[in-house]
Backbone as a ProteinNet text record, in pm:
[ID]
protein_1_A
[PRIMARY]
XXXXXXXXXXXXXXXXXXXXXXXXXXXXXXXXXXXXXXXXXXXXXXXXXXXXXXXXXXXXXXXXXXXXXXXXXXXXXXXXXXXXXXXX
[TERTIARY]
9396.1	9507.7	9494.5	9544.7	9524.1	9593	9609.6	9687.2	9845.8	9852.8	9968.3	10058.4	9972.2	10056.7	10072.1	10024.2	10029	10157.9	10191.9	10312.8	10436.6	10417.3	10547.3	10571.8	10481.8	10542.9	10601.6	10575.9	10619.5	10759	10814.7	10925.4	10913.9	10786.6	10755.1	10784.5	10810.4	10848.6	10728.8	10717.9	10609.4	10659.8	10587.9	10640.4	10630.2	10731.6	10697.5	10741.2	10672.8	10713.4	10861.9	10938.6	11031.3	11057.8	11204.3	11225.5	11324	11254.8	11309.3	11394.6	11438.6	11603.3	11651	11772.7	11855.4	11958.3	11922.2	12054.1	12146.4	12249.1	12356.4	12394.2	12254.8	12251.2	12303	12251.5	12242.4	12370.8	12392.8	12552	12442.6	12329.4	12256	12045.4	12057.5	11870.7	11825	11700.5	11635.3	11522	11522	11398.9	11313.3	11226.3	11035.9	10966.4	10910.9	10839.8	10677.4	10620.3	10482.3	10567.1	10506.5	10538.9	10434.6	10382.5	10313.3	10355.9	10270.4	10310.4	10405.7	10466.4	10600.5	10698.3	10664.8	10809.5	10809.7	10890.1	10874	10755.2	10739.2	10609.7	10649.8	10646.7	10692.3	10717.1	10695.4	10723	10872.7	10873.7	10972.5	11113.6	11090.9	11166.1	11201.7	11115.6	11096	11277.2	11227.4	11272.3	11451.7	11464.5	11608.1	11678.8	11565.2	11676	11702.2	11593.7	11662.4	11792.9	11788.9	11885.4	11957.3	11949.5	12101.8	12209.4	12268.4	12386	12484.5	12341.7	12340.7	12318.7	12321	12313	12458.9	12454.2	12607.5	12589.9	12537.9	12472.2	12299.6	12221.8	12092.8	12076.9	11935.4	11924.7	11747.9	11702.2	11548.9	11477.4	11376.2	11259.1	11123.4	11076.2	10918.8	10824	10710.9	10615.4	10530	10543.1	10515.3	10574	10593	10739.5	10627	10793.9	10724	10806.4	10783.5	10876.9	11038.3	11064.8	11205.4	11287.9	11180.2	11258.3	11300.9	11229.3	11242.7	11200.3	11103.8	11155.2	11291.1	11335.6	11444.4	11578.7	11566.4	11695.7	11663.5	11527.9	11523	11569.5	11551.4	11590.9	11755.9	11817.5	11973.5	12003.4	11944.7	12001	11981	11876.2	11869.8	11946.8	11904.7	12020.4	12137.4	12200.5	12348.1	12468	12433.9	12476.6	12477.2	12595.1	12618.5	12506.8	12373.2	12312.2	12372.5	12323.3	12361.5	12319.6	12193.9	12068.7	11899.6	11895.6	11809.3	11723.1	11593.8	11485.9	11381.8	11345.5	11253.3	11110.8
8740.5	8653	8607.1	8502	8404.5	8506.1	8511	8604.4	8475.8	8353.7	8293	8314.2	8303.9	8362	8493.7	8580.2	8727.4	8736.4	8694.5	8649	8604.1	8485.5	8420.1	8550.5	8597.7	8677.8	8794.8	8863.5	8945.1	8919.7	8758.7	8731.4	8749.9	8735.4	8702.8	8589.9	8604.7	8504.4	8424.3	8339.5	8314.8	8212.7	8204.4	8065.9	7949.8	7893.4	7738.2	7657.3	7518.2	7448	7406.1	7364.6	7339.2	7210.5	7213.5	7093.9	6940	6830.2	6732.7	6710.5	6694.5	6622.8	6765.9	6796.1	6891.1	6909.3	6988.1	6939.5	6910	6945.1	6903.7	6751.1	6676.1	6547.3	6476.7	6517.9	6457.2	6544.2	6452	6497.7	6555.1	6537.3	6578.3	6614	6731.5	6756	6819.3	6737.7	6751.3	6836.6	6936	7022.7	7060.1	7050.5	7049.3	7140.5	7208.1	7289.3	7330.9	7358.3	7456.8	7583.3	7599.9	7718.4	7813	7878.6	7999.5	8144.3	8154	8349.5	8384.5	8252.8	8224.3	8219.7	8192.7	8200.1	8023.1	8000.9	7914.4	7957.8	7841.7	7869.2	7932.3	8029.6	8082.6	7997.9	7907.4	7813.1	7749.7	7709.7	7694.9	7791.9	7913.1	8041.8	8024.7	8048.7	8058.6	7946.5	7850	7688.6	7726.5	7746.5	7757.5	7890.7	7968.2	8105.1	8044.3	7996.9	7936.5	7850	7747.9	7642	7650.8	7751.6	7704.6	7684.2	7786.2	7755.8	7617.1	7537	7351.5	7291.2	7358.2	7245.8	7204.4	7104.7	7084.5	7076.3	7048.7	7032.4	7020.1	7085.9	7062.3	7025.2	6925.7	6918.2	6989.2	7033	7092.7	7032.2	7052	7072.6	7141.7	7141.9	7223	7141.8	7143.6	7093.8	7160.1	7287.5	7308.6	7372.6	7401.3	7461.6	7595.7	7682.8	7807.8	7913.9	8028.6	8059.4	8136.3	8116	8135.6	8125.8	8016	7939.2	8013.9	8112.2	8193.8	8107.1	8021.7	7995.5	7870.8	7829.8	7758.3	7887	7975.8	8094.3	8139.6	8190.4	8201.3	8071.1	8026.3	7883.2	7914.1	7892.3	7885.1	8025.4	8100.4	8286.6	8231.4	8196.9	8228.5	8128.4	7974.8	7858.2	7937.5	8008.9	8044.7	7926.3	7821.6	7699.6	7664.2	7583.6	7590.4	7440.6	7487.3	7367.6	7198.1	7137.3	6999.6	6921.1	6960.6	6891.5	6986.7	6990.4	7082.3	6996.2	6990.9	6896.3	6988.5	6997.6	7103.2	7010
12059.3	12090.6	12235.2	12229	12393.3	12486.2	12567.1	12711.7	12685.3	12687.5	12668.3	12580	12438.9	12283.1	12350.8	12394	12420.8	12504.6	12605.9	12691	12687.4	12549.3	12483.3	12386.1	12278	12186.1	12316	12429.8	12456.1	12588.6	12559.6	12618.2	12769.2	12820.9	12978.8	13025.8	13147.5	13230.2	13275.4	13391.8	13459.7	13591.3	13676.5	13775.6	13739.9	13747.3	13747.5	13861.2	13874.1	13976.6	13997.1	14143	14173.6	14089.3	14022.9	14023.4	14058.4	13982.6	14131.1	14081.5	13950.8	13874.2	13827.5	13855.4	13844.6	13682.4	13589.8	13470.8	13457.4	13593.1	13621.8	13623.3	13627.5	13666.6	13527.3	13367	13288	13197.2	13078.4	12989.9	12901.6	12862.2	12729.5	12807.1	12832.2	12842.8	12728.6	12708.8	12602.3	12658.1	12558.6	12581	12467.4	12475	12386.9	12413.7	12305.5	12355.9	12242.6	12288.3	12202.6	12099.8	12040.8	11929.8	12007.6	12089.1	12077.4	12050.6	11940.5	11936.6	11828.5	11770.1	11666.1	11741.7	11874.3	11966.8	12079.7	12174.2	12246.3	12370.7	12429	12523.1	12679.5	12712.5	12860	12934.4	12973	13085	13010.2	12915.6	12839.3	12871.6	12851.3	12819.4	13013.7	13101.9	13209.9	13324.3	13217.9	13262.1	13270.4	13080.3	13060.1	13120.6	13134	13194.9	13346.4	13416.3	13580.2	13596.7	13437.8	13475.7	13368.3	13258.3	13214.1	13228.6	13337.7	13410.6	13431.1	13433.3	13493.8	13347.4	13269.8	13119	13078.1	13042	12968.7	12833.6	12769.2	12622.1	12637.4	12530.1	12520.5	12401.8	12364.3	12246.4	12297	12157.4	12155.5	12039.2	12044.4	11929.7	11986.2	11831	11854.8	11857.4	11867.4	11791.4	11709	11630.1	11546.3	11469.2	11355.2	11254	11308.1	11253.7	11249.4	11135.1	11110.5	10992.3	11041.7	10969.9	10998.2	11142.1	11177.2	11316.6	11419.6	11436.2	11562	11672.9	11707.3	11853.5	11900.1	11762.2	11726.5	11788.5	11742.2	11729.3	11914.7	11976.8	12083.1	12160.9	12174.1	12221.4	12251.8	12135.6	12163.4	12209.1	12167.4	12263.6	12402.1	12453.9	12593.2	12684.5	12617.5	12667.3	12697.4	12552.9	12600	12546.4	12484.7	12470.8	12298.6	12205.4	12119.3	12092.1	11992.5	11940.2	11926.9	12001.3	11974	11863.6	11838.7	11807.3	11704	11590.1	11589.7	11481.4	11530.2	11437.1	11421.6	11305.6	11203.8	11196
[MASK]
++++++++++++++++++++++++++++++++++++++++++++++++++++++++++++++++++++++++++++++++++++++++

């Protein structure tokens, strides 16, 4: 297994760069992500735990299904935020 899939399945964090538009800015952020591991992609996981606070609504998707939509279900646990939006 990749060291990345290895990372997402085991709910690690990682650094990511500063960023320049803030969520607070927008009524609706859309967030995308990789399926690795059957889960969302760390940088992903990484992103929403810094700024959910600043979301007012999110909408998400994957780009790849996965089974029983676990990185769909991770997604809204960690947001913290009631689904706006959910595309399979």
């Amino acid at each position: 297994m990749k060291r990345s899939g290895r990372d997402a399945g085991s709910k690690k964090l990682t650094i990511i760069e500063k960023i320049k538009k803030h969520p607070r800015m927008y009524d609706v952020v859309v967030i995308g992500t990789p399926v690795w591991n059957n889960t969302m992609s760390t940088p992903i996981r990484t992103y929403i735990l810094q700024y959910r606070e600043q979301f007012k609504k999110i909408a998400f998707f994957c780009t790849q299904e996965c089974s029983e939509n676990v990185a769909i279900k991770d997604i809204e646990f960690y947001a913290a935020k009631s689904q706006l939006h959910r595309s399979n």
